[in-house]
C-alpha positions, 0 to 999 in steps of 0.5 A, spaced: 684 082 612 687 081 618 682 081 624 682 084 631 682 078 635 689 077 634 690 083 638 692 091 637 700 090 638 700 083 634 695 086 627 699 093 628 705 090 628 703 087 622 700 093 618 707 096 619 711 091 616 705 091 610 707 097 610 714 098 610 715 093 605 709 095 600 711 102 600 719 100 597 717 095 592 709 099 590 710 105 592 706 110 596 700 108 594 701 101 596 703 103 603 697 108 603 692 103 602 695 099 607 695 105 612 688 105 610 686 098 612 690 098 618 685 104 621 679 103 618 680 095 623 675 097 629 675 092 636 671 086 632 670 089 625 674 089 618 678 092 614 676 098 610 679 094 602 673 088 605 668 094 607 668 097 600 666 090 596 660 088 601 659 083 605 664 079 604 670 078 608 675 077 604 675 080 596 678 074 594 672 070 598 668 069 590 672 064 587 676 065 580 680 060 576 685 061 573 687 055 568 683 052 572 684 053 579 681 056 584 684 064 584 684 065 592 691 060 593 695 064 589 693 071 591 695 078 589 699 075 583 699 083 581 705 083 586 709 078 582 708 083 575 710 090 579 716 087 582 719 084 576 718 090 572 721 094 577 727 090 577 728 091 570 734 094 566 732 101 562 732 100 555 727 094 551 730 091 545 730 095 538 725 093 534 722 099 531 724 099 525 724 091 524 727 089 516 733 093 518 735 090 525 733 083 521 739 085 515 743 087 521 743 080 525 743 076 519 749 079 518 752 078 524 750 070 524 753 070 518 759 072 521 759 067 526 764 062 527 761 055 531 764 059 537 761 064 538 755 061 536 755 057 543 756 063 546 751 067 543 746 061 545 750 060 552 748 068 554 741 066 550 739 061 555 742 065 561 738 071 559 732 068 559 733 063 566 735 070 570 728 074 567 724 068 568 727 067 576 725 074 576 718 073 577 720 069 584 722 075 587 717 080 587 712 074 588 715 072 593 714 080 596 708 081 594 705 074 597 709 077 604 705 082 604 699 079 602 700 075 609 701 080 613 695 084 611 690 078 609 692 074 615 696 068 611 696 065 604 690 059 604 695 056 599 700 055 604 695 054 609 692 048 605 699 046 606 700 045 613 704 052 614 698 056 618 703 059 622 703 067 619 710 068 622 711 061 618 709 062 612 714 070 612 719 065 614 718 060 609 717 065 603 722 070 606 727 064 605 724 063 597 725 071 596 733 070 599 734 063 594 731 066 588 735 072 589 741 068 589 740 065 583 737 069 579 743 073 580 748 069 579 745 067 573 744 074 571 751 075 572 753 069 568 749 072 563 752 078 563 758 077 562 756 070 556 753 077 553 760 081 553 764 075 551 760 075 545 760 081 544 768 082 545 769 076 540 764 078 534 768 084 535 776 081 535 773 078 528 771 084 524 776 088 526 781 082 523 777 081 518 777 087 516 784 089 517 785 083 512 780 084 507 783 092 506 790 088 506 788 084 500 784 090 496 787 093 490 791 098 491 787 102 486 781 102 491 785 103 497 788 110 494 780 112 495 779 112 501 783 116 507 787 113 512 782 116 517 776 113 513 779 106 514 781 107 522 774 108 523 771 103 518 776 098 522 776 101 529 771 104 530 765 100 527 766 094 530 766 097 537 759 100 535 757 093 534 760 090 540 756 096 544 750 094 541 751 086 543 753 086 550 747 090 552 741 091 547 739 082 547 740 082 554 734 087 555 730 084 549 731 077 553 729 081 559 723 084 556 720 079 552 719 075 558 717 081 562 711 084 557 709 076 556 709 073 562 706 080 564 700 079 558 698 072 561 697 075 567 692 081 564 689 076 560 687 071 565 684 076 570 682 080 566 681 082 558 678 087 557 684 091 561 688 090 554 685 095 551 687 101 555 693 098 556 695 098 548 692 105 547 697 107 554 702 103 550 702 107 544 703 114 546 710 113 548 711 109 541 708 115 537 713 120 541 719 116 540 717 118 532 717 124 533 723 126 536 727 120 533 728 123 527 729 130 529 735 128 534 738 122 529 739 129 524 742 133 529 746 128 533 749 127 524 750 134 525 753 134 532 757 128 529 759 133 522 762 138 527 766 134 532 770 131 525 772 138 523 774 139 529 778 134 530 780 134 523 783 141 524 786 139 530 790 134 527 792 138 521 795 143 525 799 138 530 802 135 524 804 142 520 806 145 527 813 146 524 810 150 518 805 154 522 811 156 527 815 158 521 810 161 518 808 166 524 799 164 523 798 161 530 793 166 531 790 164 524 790 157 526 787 159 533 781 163 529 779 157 525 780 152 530 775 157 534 770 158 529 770 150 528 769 149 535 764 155 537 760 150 531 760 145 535 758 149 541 752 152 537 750 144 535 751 141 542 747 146 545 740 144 540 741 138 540 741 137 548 736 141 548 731 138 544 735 131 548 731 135 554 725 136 550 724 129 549 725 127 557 721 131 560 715 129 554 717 122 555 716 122 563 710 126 561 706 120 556 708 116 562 704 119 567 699 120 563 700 113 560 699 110 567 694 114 569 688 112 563 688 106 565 688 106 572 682 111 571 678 106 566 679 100 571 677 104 576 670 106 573 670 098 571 671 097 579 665 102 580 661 099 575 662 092 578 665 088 572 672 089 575 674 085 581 679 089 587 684 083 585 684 085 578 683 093 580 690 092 585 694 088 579 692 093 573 694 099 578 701 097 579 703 093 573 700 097 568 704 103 569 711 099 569 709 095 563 709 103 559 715 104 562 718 099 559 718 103 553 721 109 556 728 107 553 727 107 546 732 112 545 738 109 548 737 102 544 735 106 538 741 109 537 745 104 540 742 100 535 743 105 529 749 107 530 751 098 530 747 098 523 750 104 520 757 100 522 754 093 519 753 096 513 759 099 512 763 093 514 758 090 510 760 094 504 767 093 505 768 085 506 762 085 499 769 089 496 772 084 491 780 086 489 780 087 480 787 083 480 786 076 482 791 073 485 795 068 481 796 060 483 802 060 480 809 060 484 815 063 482 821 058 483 827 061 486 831 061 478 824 065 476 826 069 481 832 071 478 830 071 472 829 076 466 823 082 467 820 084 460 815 089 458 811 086 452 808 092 448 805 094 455 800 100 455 796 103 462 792 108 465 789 110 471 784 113 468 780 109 461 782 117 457 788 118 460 794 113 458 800 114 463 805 108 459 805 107 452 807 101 447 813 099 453 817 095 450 823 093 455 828 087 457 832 087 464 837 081 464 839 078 470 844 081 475 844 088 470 843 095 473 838 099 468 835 106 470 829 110 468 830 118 468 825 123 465 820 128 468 815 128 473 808 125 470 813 121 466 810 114 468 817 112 471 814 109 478 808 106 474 812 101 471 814 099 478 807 099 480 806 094 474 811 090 477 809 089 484 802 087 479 799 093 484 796 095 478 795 090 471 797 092 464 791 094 460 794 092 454 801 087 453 804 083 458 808 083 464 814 077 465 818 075 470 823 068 468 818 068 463 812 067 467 806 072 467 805 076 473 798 075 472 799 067 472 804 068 479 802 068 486 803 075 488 807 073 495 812 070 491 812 075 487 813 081 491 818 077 495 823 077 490 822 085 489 826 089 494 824 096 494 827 103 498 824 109 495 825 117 497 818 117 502 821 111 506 816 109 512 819 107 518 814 103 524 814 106 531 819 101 535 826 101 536 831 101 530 833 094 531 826 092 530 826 097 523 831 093 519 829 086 522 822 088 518 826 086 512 826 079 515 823 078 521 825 071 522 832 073 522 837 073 528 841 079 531 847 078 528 844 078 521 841 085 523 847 087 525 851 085 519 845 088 514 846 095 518 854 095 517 853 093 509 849 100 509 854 104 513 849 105 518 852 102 524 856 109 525 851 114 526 846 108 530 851 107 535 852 115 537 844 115 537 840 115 545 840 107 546 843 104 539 839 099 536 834 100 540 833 108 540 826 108 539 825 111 533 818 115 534 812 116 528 814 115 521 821 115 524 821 122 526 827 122 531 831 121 524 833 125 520 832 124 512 840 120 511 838 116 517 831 114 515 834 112 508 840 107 511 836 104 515 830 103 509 837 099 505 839 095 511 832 093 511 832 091 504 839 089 505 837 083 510 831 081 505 836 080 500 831 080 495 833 079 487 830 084 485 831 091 488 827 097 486 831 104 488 826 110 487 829 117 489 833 114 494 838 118 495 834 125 492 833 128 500 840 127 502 846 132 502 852 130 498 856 126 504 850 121 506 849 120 498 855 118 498 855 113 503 848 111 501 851 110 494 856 106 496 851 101 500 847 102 493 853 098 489 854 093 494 847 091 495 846 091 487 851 085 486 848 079 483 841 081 483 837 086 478 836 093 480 832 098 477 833 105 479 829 112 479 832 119 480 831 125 477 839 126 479 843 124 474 849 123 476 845 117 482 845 113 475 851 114 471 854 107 473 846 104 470 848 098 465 843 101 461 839 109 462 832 109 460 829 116 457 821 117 459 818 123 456 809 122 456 809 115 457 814 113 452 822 111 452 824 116 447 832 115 449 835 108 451 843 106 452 849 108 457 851 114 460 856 116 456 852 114 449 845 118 452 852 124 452 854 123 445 847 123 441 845 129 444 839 128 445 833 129 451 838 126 456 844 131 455 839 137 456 838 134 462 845 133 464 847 139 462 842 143 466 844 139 472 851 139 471 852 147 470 854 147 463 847 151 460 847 155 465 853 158 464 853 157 455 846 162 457 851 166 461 857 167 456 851 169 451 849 174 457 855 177 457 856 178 449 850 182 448 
């Protein structure tokens, strides 16, 4: 206590800073016992904290070790804990539901490249320095007012420094030292953190991407594009939140709660017990609420998607719903998804608000059970004022820790769930293997057979039947037939996105499923009816053919297409932007650009699927023109439901069910009268008008 000879201006002054200083860091209560102090000091008596605990001077002055040593240099260790939680970030470490949050950090770690190893052990050990220099702080705080209410440390005393002014000054001067460098290393351990956590995300977000482009295109035709943009996109961004904040805070915690729990049990053990019953009550809330609001937040997350997928619908089908006049039907069904979510927003908030109020509730109580059960221990006399005074401030700081539950549960749930699907998505192995065989230039160029070839995408439902089939080196071949005929199949077993359920499929020779299927799919060439452009300039579009092409050769495949002219009348030329999916241009446009991209890669073999079955007469003339340029001296396979697209063909294969039911020239297809010449005869007229006469005669 601070004793009256030093005079009423000196000890008041002193009380004051206690005061002052106690009340910022403790609270109120710490200021209030202070203020106590300070009034209960008569003329030439003591304190009101000495008077309470008998004839002692000091509640210090009954030695107690503590590892040994004796208690009374150290003083007030309870301020140490109360600062240190006090400086804590919200939200401990996930570890709720511990065999998950394993699998999830073993799947990180398995990922892990040396790298980022380092990283994560360099954040790691800054973590862990900052929390344990955080002690020094708080210590030094409460070891401040400890001097000026009790008059100096003994500890500081023994060492020379007797002056009250001199052991302020000299703690005061730890305080800024410390603070410095357990923010500097906090700092630098916050950014290691983010570091690691943006790498791991950069890593599964490419390895996913590549991981989709190697999966069969049988398996990618499963899912949508928005599913795999989120499989991509998003889900690596759910772990990189869950990385850069909740190790950090499990760090931080586990320090605290440690070295917390050794102050507790060295001076005194018997408060563990109400503490872990303090500790369970925000546990047991957390239950209760966690599984309501993760089912809600799903439901608030099922909404928003039919909101955004309606609004994406609409937007990209604009020109249809102008068209068609069903704006207000379309504001009806946005409105009703939309009203959804409002309704789900409004529950889960609720419930959201629920949950604070009952946690700020479970922490006052928590807090006050065992405050109240140390208080009858200090007035049964088994706990000391120095035990009373540490059980007061830490306790309630060591539940609030568990307050944050929530935050860090769902930031841990949602990088789970995302591991899992990435998880799922990297355990996903193509069917079709790729071949180490690679196709030399000549077998490039060689001959393409289909060797009793059967398919189908389902076991009971065969699409292709008993193909037999050869296309020579440099010939024109093309397949005709309706819709549902397996026309595009057979290219889809020629680019080997599917393999052949029964017989072969050989180019120069060599099984494509002995070939490597770069090399394969660089010697096909393909411009088909649906062409895709990328969002960029013309230019940048036919380069794709090659991208290590030069200007001069783009400028010369454009020309060869026939493009050159209606590119140069365009805003910027070559380097018109094109817009998404190419937009800006029209159908003919599209379709040039498409064969000049073909052109510049110069393929062997070129595959025209429905090239020119959108465009007016004008623009497939032109088109057919860069067409018969562009086949020179390579194999070139055609598809159209247009006939007179495919009369120059070398050879015109018929398909009907799967099967080749009529094969040879145009002029030969006319002369047997067969399926072919029905269909050229419908698409000539010529049955159109017989039908007509025959009208006209009844």
């Amino acid at each position: 206590m601070i004793m009256p000879k030093r005079g009423k201006f000196r000890s008041g002054l002193l009380h004051l800073s206690g005061g002052v200083l106690a009340g910022t860091v403790m609270g109120p209560p710490a200021a209030l016992l202070v203020a106590a102090n300070f009034l209960s000091v008569p003329s030439t008596g003591k304190g009101v904290l000495a008077n309470l605990f008998g004839p002692n001077d000091n509640p210090f002055s009954k030695p107690k070790t503590l590892f040994g040593v004796d208690e009374s240099l150290f003083l007030m260790p309870q301020t140490v804990l109360e600062g240190e939680l006090a400086d804590d970030a919200p939200g401990p470490f996930k570890d709720v539901d511990l065999p998950p949050a394993t699998t999830l950090l073993r799947f990180l770690r398995a990922l892990e490249t040396p790298y980022q190893k380092r990283l994560r052990r360099k954040a790691s050990a800054y973590s862990a320095a900052s929390s344990t220099l955080n002690f020094i702080s708080p210590m030094s705080i409460g070891l401040i007012m400890v001097t000026v209410v009790f008059g100096g440390l003994p500890l500081l005393a023994h060492l020379g420094i007797r002056s009250v002014y001199a052991q302020i000054g000299l703690l005061s001067g730890i305080l800024l030292g410390s603070t410095a460098t357990e923010s500097t290393l906090r700092y630098r351990g916050l950014t290691a953190w983010q570091n690691y956590a943006t790498a791991i995300e950069h890593s599964l977000r490419v390895d996913a991407y590549n991981h989709v482009q190697h999966l069969d295109v049988a398996e990618l035709e499963k899912h949508s594009s928005g599913e795999l943009v989120n499989l991509i996109h998003y889900d690596p961004t759910k772990i990189r939140l869950f990385l850069e904040s909740v190790p950090h805070q499990a760090i931080d915690r586990l320090v605290t709660l440690s070295l917390g729990g050794l102050f507790l049990l060295a001076f005194e053990p018997v408060a563990l017990v109400p503490l872990l019953l303090a500790l369970l009550m925000p546990f047991i809330l957390f239950r209760h609420f966690s599984k309501k609001l993760t089912a809600q937040c799903q439901s608030e997350g099922e909404a928003e998607n039919d909101v955004s997928k309606q609004v994406l619908n609409s937007l990209a089908g604009m020109v249809t719903i102008k068209s068609l006049a069903t704006e207000s039907y379309e504001e009806s069904r946005l409105a009703a998804f939309s009203d959804t979510l409002r309704e789900r927003k409004i529950r889960s908030f609720s419930s959201y608000a629920l949950n604070i109020e009952a946690n700020q509730f479970v922490f006052y109580v928590g807090s006050l059970l065992p405050v109240i059960a140390s208080g009858v221990m200090v007035l049964m006399g088994t706990v000391s004022l120095t035990a009373f005074m540490l059980l007061s401030f830490i306790l309630p700081k060591l539940i609030q820790v568990t307050m944050a539950l929530g935050r860090d549960y769902n930031l841990y749930r949602d990088a789970e769930a995302a591991a899992r699907q990435i998880h799922g998505l990297l355990s996903q192995q193509p069917v079709i293997l790729d071949g180490e065989y690679e196709l030399s230039p000549s077998e490039q160029r060689g001959r393409i057979e289909f060797e009793n070839v059967s398919f189908g995408y389902a076991d009971d439902a065969p699409v292709l039947r008993n193909i037999n089939l050869q296309i020579g080196a440099g010939k024109t071949i093309a397949f005709v037939g309706s819709t549902g005929s397996g026309k595009t199949t057979l290219i889809k077993l020629l680019l080997r996105f599917y393999d052949a359920q029964a017989g072969s499929v050989r180019l120069g020779g060599v099984d494509l499923r002995e070939a490597n299927t770069r090399s394969l799919r660089n010697a096909i060439g393909i411009v088909s009816q649906d062409v895709y452009l990328f969002p960029g300039t013309v230019y940048d579009n036919i380069r794709y053919g090659n991208p290590g092409s030069t200007e001069e050769d783009v400028l010369r495949a454009a020309r060869a297409a026939e493009a050159t002219e209606f590119i140069e009348r365009l805003p910027d030329g070559f380097g018109t932007l094109v817009g998404e999916r190419g937009q800006k241009l029209s159908g003919g446009q599209r379709q040039r650009i498409a064969i000049a991209r073909a052109i510049l890669k110069d393929p062997p073999i070129l595959v025209l699927d429905e090239a020119t079955s959108a465009v007016d007469n004008e623009t497939e003339a032109a088109i057919q023109r860069s067409i018969v340029r562009l086949a020179r001296n390579r194999i070139t396979i055609m598809i159209a439901h247009r006939l007179s697209t495919v009369r120059h063909a070398d050879c015109i294969h018929v398909m009907k069910h799967g099967e080749i039911i009529e094969s040879g020239t145009h002029e030969e297809l006319v002369q047997l009268d067969g399926y072919y010449n029905t269909l050229w005869r419908l698409q000539t007229g010529e049955m159109l008008d017989f039908d007509n006469q025959a009208v006209s005669l009844d």
